[in-house]
C-alpha positions, 0 to 999 in steps of 0.5 A: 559598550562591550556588553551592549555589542554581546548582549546584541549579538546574542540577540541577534543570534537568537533571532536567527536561530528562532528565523532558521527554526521557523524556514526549517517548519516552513520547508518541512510542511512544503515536503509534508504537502507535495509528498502527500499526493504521492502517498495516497498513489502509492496507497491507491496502487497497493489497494488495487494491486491487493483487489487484483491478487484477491481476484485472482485468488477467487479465480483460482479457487473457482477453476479449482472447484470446478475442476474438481466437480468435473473429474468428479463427475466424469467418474461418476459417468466412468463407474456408471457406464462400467457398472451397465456395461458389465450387467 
């Protein structure tokens, strides 16, 4: 009888470990699905937040160069008037 009532007890404990195993796989692809829209926001946020700084980088270079190509030229203009004025 005492072997009986142990070896049911085992049983029974198998059975709840095996039930407890099962909720823990259940709970864990519950969490795996509703984080997953979180995930591809914050994805998403970063991607654009990257576009963003890639625009700004492109703006800078092209206020740099134009910058650069307009004091280049205004003494190029300064050199020219210096060179007419002085002959």
């Amino acid at each position: 009888m005492i072997a009986l009532h142990l070896s049911c007890s085992a049983f029974s404990t198998t059975n709840l470990a095996l039930s407890a195993s099962c909720a823990a796989t259940c709970l864990a692809s519950i969490a795996a699905v509703n984080s997953l829209p979180k995930v591809r926001l914050v994805m998403d946020t970063s991607y654009r937040a990257m576009l963003k700084s890639a625009a700004l980088y492109v703006s800078i270079l092209r206020i740099s160069l134009l910058t650069a190509y307009t004091t280049r030229f205004y003494i190029n203009a300064v050199t020219c008037k210096r060179k007419i004025s002085s002959t």
